[in-house]
C-alpha angles and dihedrals in degrees: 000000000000118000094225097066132060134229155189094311109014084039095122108350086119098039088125103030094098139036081029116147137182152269147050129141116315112248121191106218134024125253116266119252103254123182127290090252097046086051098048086039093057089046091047076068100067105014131077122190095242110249096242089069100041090090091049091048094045091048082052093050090042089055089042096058085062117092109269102251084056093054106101097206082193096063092041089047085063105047093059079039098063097043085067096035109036091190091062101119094207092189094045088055102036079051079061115052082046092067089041092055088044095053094052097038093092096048084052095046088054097054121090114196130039097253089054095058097046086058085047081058100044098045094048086054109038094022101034112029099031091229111158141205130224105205129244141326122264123199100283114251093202150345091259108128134012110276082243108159082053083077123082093219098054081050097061097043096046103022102225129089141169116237103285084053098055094037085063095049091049092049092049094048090051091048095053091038088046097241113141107235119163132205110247123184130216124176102285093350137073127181134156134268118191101218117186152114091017095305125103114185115183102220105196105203099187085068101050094269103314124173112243132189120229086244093062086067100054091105087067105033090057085085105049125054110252129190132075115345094020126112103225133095095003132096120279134231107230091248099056092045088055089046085062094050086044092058096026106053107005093047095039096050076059098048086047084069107028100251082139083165092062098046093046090056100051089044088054085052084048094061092046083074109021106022092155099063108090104207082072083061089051093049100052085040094058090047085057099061090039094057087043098268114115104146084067082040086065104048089053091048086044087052088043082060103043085061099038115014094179088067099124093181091054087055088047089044093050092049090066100051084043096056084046090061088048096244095140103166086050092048091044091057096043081061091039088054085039093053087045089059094041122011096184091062109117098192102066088035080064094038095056090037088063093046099050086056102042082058090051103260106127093157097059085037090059094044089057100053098044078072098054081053094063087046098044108030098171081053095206099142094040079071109042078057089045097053093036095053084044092055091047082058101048097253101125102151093052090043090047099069076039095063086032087069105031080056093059081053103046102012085164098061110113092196089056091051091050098044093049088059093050095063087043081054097049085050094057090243089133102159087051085046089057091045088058089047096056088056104046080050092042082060097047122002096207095050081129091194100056087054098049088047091052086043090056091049106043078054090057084048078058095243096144103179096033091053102037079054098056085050099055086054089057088055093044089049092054116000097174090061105113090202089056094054092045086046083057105041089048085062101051082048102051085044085054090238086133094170102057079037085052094051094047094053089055088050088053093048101044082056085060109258116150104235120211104266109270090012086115105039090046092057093040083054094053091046089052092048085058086229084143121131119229115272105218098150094237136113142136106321 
């Protein structure tokens, strides 16, 4: 698989691990770990399933209230598919695979032993049909591209796919050829084992069907709990296989873009059927912080440990929120247990790097990241750390010849684009900082952040209708994102338009985002007193 993208399990385990900056209120202990339904309950208060995915979700819960050797994960694949992908034509490929599975039945029927039928399978994928693996996970370095080759569709229309992608194909072939396979997880893999009858057989797809032993994946098991009541190397019910795609791919094509709303939504689905895998923890986690709240962000990464606490991501992860609430010491020592589980991890190496200078150690910091530069020699993502952690702190024009050079490295990163035009923007360089914009959204046109930023600055420009309008698109792209609406709402206020500032505040704060104290009343105050400025949609274009 490649390692740039994530998938299934590594989707967004390191959602927060770049571009991550500092700051937020010290606290002197860390939140206790609570249940799994305290937790979720806690969340139903402040969260609604948007409205665009409640179909998707209903059509799921329909499929899942049949017996499990009725459920089609394939069906139900492309329907999640297709709420991320509107182009996805479910019936043509399920057509598809139809004519696939027909095409290999007799060559299974034929076959008289399990280990026969599973070659039937393999050759008519990998011989037959030319389909091709890519290979593993690997624990995900950004949030730069969709995890594509992760969806089935993409699969039979390019004929390659990473692991999660073959390991669909392969289920749907065995349901419709009437060969038992099973989804099994391993940290940042999946592949397929036939268990019956006495017989289990691991059937790695990446390597055109091969037998594997338990034992082949230890390199990778070293960093999950195994054993009775955890969800790795074992079969998996259908449910809790589609929670995984749910959280792994829907919710990770969101977090590409920041439409933290949208992937939260699909990874509280994902616990609704699986709420004992922790990868689903560290993903709403990640969408948390994402969406500013890290505090929540901590308890789902606390609850992601307690299942697995070899989970160096969730370490990683924690870290993060942990460095947003201003709890530097804690967040140091969540890298410090990270980098003990997996030395080789660069995101916590950066992380703890930061923190060590921001508490004065530069010595240690150096040290530390003498050792990211053995590890990423190009060091383009030591310095997207570097400006980044620069720009939190004020220090644009230190953080600007940073993202100048992490660009020439990776000239096709949104987020360094963007980034780059937030310190532009902090300069007053408006007209630079839109220029960034444009490419960030030039890369990926949802990307509903990017948007909101050029809006504000077009504003500041004083280009009233042409910014307001890129704003509104960041709210169309994800509504349920809390930022997008302040974003919004600081507009309306510094153009002195306090009622639809007004509107929008309460938006923010009905989507659970914890105003300053006053901050409301104060603008519903200003509304009252009809100070508002008239809203004729003009301005300087």
């Amino acid at each position: 698989m490649p390692t740039r993208a994530w998938k299934v399990v590594a989707c967004a385990f390191a959602a927060a691990a770049l571009f991550a900056g500092c700051g937020g209120p010290a606290h002197t202990s860390a939140e206790p770990v609570v249940s799994p339904s305290e937790i979720l309950s806690r969340a139903k208060r402040t969260f609604e399933i948007p409205e665009s995915l409640k179909p998707t979700f209903e059509a799921l819960d329909e499929m899942l209230a049949q017996p499990e050797e009725k459920i089609d994960v394939a069906r139900a694949s492309f329907l999640i598919a297709k709420a991320v992908y509107p182009e996805v034509d479910v019936e043509g490929c399920l057509r598809k695979l139809d004519e696939m599975a027909a095409e290999l039945r007799p060559a299974v029927a034929a076959a008289s032993t399990p280990e026969a039928k599973i070659k039937a399978i393999s050759r008519y994928v990998h011989r037959v049909k030319g389909l091709r693996g890519t290979g593993r996970m690997g624990i995900p370095l950004d949030l730069s591209e969709p995890n594509a080759a992760g969806w089935l569709h993409v699969l039979l229309s390019t004929g390659k796919g990473n692991c999660a992608g073959m390991t669909a194909l392969y289920l749907a072939l065995g349901y419709r050829t009437g060969v038992p396979l099973r989804p099994v997880i391993a940290p940042w893999h999946v592949f397929v084992r036939y268990e019956a009858a006495g017989t289990r057989i691991n059937i790695e797809t990446t390597d055109e069907g091969r037998s594997v032993p338990d034992i082949a994946y230890a390199d990778l098991t070293q960093y999950c709990s195994l054993g009775p009541g955890t969800a790795y190397m074992r079969p998996l019910s259908k449910s809790e296989y589609l929670a995984i795609r749910l959280s792994g791919y829907a919710s990770f094509d969101h977090m590409v873009s920041e439409r933290w709303g949208e992937a939260l939504a699909y990874n509280e689905k994902a616990l609704e059927l699986f709420v004992s895998f922790p990868e689903i923890w560290v993903n709403r986690g990640a969408c948390l912080r994402g969406l500013g709240r890290p505090e929540d962000a901590v308890a789902s990464y606390d609850q992601a440990l307690k299942l697995n606490p070899k989970s160096c991501v969730a370490l990683s992860n924690r870290g993060n929120a942990l460095k947003d609430l201003g709890r530097y010491e804690e967040a140091a020592e969540d890298y410090r247990k990270a980098l003990r589980i997996k030395p080789d991890y660069s995101a916590p190496r950066n992380g703890l790097a930061g923190m060590l200078s921001v508490l004065g150690r530069t010595v240690a910091a150096a040290d530390v990241l003498d050792a990211v530069k053995t590890r990423d020699p190009k060091g383009a993502e030591a310095l997207v750390n570097k400006a980044t952690a620069l720009g939190n702190r004020g220090r644009h024009e230190e953080a600007l010849p940073l993202y100048d050079k992490a660009i020439e490295l990776l000239p096709d990163h949104p987020v360094v684009w963007a980034n780059k035009g937030n310190s532009l923007n902090a300069l007053g360089r408006f007209k630079e900082a839109v220029v960034c914009y444009d490419k960030a959204i030039a890369i990926k046109p949802d990307y509903a952040n990017a948007w909101t930023s050029k809006g504000a600055a077009l504003c500041r420009m004083g280009k009233i209708k042409e910014g307001m309008s890129a704003i509104e698109r960041s709210v169309e792209l994800d509504p349920n994102d809390p930022r997008t609406w302040f974003n919004k709402a600081v507009t309306h206020t510094n153009l002195k338009q306090y009622a639809e500032g007004l509107k929008c505040f309460e938006k923010c704060q009905a989507l659970g985002m914890k105003l300053p104290p006053g901050a409301l009343e104060q603008v519903r105050d200003l509304a009252r007193e009809g100070q508002a400025a008239p809203n004729d949609g003009g301005g300087a274009d």
